[in-house]
Backbone bond lengths (Angstrom), bond angles and torsions (degrees), N, CA, C in turn:
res aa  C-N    CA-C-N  psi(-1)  N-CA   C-N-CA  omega(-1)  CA-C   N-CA-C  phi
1 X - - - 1.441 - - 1.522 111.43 -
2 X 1.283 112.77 -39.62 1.476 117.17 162.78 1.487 109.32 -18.12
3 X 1.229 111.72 -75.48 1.423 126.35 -165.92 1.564 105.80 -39.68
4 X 1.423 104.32 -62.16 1.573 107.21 -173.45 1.879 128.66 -44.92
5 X 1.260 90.56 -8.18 1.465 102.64 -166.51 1.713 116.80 -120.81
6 X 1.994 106.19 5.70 1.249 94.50 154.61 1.276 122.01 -79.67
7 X 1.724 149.65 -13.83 1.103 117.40 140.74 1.270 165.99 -106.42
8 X 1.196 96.15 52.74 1.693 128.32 173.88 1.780 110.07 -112.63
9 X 1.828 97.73 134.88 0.704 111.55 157.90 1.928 142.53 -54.68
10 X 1.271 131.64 138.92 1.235 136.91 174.20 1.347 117.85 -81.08
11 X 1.643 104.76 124.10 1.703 103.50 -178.42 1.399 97.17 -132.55
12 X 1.361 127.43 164.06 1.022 146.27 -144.13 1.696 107.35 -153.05
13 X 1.589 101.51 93.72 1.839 95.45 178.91 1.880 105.86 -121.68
14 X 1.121 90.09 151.59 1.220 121.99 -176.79 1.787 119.81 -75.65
15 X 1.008 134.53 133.71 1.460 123.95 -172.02 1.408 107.85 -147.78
16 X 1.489 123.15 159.07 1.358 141.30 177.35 1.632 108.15 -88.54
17 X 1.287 105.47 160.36 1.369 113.10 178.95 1.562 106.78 -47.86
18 X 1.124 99.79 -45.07 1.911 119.26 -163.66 1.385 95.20 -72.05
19 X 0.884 110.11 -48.46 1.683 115.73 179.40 1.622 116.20 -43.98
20 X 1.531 95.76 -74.24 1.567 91.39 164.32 0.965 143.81 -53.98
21 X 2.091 127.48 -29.74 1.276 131.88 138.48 1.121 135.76 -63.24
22 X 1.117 113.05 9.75 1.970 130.25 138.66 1.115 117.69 -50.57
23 X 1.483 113.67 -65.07 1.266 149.23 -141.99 1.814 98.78 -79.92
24 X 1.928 95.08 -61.76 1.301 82.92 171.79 1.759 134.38 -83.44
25 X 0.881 120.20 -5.09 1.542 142.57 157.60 1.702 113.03 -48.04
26 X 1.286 104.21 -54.29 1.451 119.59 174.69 1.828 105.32 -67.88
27 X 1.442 122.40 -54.10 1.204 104.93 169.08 1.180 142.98 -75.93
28 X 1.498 115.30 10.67 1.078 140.98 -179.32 1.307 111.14 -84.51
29 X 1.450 112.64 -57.67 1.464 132.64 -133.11 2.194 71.77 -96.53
30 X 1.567 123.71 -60.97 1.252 144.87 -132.11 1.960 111.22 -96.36
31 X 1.793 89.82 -46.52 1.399 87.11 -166.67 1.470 101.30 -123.88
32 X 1.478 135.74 57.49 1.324 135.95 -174.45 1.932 110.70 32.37
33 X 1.168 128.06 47.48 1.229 124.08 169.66 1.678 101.16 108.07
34 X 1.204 130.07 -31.43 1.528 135.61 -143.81 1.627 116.90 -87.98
35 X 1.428 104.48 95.47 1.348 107.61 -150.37 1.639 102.59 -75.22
36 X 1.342 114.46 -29.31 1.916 129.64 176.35 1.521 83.70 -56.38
37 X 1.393 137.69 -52.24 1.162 127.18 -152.06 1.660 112.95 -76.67
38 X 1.748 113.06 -22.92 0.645 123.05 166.08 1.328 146.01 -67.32
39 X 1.298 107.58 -43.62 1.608 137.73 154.42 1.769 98.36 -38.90
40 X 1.369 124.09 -71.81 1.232 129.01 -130.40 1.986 85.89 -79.79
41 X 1.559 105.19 -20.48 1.709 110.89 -173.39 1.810 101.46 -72.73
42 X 1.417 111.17 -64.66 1.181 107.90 -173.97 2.000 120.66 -58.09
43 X 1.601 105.75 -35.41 1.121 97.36 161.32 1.610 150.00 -78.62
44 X 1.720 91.17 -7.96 1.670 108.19 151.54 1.671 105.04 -52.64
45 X 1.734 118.65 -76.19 1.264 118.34 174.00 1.402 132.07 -42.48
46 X 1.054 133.47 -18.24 1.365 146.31 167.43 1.704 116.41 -90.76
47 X 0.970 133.53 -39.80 1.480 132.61 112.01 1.246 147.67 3.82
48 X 1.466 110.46 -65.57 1.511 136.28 143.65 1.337 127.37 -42.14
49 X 1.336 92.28 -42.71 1.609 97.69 -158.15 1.823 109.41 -86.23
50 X 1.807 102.61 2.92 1.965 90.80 -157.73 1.697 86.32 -124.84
């Protein structure tokens, strides 16, 4: 996976408490524990949505 990600840029976001217990709730409940997996789900949907 390394590979896939020398050409993409690095961003850096910021989050709320709530935010992250979103985040981990969702990988809990969604992606067997997998919080990368989680991130990459909700920001498909957020994505989608604009």
């Amino acid at each position: 996976m390394e590979g896939d990600l020398l050409d993409t840029e690095a961003i850096t976001v910021e989050l709320t408490e709530e935010e992250l217990a979103a985040i981990e709730r969702k990988a809990f409940r969604d992606h067997r524990e997998n919080t990368d997996a989680a991130i990459r789900d909700l920001l498909d949907e957020w994505l989608k949505s604009r």
